[in-house]
Every structure is written in C-alpha cells, then in structure tokens.
C-alpha positions in Angstrom: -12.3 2.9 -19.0 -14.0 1.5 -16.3 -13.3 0.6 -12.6 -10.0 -0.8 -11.9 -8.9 -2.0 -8.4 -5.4 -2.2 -8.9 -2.6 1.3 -8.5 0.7 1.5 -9.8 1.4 -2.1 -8.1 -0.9 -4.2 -7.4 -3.4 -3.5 -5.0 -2.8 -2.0 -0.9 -4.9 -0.8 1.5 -5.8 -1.5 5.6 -6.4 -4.4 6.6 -9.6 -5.3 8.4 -9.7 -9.6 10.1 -13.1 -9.6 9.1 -15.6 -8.9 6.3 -19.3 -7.8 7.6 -21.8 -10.6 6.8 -23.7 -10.6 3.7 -21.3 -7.9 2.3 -19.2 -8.6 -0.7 -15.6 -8.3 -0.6 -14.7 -6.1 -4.0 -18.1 -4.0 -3.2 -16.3 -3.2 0.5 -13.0 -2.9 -1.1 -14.9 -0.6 -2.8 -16.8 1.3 -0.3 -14.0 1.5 2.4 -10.8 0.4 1.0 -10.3 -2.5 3.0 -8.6 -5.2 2.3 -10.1 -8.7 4.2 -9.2 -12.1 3.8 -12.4 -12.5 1.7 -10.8 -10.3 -0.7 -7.7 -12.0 -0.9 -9.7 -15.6 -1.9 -11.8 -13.9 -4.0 -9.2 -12.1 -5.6 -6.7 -15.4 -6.1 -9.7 -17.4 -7.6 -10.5 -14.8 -10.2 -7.1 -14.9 -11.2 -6.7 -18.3 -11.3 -10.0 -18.2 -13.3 -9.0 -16.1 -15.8 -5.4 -17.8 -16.8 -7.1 -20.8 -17.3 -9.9 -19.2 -19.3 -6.8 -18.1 -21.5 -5.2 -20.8 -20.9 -2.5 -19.8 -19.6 -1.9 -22.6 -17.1 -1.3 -25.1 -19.6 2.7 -25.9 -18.9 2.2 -26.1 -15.6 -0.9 -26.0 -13.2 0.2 -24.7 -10.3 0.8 -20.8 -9.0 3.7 -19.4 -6.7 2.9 -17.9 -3.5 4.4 -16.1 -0.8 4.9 -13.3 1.6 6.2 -10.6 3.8 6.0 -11.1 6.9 3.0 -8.7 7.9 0.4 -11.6 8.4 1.7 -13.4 11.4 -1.7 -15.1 12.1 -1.9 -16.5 8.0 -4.8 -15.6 7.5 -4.6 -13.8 4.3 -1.8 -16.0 3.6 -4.0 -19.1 4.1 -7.0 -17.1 2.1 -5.2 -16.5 -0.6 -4.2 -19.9 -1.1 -7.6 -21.0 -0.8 -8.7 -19.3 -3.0 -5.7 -20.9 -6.0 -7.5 -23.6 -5.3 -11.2 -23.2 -5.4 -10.1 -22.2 -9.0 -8.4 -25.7 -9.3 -5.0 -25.4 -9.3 -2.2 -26.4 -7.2 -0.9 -23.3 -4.6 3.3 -23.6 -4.2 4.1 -22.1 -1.3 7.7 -20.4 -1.1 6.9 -18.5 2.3 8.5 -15.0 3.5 10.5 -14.0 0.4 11.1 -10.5 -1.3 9.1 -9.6 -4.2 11.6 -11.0 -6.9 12.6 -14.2 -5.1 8.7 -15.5 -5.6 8.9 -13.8 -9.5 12.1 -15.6 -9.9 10.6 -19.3 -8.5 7.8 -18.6 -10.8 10.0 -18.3 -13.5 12.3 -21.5 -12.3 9.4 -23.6 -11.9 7.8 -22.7 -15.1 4.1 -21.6 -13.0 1.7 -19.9 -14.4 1.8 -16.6 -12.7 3.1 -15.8 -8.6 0.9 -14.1 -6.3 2.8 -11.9 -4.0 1.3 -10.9 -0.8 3.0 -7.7 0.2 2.2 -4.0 0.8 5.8 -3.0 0.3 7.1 0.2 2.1 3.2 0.7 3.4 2.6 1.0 7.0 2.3 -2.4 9.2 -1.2 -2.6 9.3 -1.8 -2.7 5.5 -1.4 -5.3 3.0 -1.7 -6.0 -0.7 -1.3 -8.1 -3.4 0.8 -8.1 -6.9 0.5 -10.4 -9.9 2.9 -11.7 -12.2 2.5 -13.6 -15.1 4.1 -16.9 -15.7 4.1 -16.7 -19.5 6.3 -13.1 -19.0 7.3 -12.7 -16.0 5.8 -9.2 -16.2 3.1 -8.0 -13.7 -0.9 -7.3 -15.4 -1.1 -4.6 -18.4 -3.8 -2.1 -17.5 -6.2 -3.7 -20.0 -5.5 -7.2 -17.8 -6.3 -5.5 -14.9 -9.6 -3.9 -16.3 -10.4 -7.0 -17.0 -9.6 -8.9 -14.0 -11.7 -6.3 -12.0 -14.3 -6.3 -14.6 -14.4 -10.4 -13.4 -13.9 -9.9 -10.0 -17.4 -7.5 -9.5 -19.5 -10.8 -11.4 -17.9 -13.3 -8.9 -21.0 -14.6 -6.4 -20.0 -14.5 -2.7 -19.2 -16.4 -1.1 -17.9 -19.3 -3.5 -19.3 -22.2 -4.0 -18.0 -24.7 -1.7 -16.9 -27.6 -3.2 -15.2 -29.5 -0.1 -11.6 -28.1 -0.7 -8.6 -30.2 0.6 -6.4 -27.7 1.9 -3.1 -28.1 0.4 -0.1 -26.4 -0.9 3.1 -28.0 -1.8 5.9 -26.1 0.2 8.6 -25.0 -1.8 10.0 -22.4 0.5 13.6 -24.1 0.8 14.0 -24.2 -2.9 13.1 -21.3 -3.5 15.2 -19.3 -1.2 18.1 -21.7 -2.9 16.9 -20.4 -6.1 16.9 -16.8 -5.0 20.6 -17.2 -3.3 21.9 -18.8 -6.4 20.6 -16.4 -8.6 22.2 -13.3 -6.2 25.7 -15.0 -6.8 
C-alpha cells in the first residue's frame, strides 16, 4: 500500500492562505499538513482528471460544488473550482449546504461526482475536502483513493495555464429546493 492522503473522510487539516513559492502543494501537504488553496486546485483537477480518464463524466460533464461556511474570503472555494475546470469540466455551484444536500444535487442532476468543501466538526481554522461519486453516490474506495494520491504526486505545479474563463453555473437555489423537498 502506498501513500494515501485521504483519512476516514476525505481529507482535513489547517489551513495556511498561502503556499511558499516553488513548493508543491501535495509535497507540503505532505511535509506540514497544510491544506492551501493550491491544494484544493490541484486536488479538484486530478479528480476531474481521473473520472474522465475512466470516463465517468460521460452523462453529464459537469461536477457539484459547495461548502460550509468556513471560507468567508472564497478562496478555496474559488480554487477548487478552478481547478474543475482546468480539467475541463463545468463547476455547479450549490453554495453553503450540508454534506448531503450537495450529495443529493449530485445525484438530482445526474453529475459526475460532488466535491464538498468542509472539515466537519474540526476546529474553525481547518478545512477539507470529500468526494463523492456520481455513478454511486458513494464517497472514493481506498483503492480509488490510492490511486487518486498516486496521480496527485505526478501532477506538475503549477498547472498549465490555459487562459481559463472563470465560470460556474450557480445552482445554489435549486439545490437548497432539492434538499427541502427531499427532507419532507
């Protein structure tokens, strides 16, 4: 077995604004545990990467994400969703929403996975990220994982630049529709 990023959920840790030049984001990850907004594009692209490698993103190219409400500035929101679309597909934004309200929208909307920024019940100055899978609706099997950080370590940084339109479709109302609904 080799190295694998993600615990029992996802992946938490402290937060830190900004990653030291010329440092890569995993390898500080790595070093130190923290998580920077690097990490969070880095870490969206690579799994954006990898469904379509397994093409996995065929029904519908676009990914579900949202948030707690830790990040007040958006910068890891806004990082993550970069990243979504270095890898070429289409960020849907559903906002501040619990855990299973962004699962459930994935699952609605027939997406090919959510990303869920959120470091649950951890203090207020961490953060994190979980993964499900649109296919499922599960979260990543520990061989998925291995793989993901296996893909992750390879990635250059920083990404190739490739003049990225920022832009992701805001489905927050509908989703928090969806969520209501589906409480009822």
């Amino acid at each position: 077995m080799g190295i694998c990023l993600q615990g029992t959920d996802g992946i938490r840790g402290p937060i830190q604004q900004y990653l030291p030049q010329s440092e890569h984001p995993v390898k500080w990850y790595l070093q130190t545990g923290e998580i920077t907004p690097e990490f969070f594009q880095l870490y969206t692209y690579s799994i954006c990467c990898l469904l379509r490698k397994f093409e996995l993103t065929e029904i519908r190219n676009s990914i579900a994400v949202g948030w707690d409400s830790r990040d007040t500035s958006g910068t890891f929101n806004n990082a993550a969703i970069l990243g979504i679309l270095q890898a070429g597909l289409a960020p849907r934004s559903v906002g501040i929403l619990p855990t299973p309200a962004v699962a459930l929208h994935m699952l609605a909307t027939q997406a090919s996975a959510a990303i869920v920024l959120t470091a649950s019940h951890n203090p207020a100055d961490q953060n994190g990220i979980k993964i499900f899978l649109g296919s499922s609706g599960l979260k990543l099997f520990p061989s998925d994982e291995e793989a993901l950080t296996e893909f992750l370590l390879k990635q250059p940084w920083p990404l190739p630049n490739s003049n990225i339109i920022y832009d992701a479709c805001d489905e927050s109302e509908a989703a928090q529709k969806n969520f209501i609904t589906h409480l009822l």
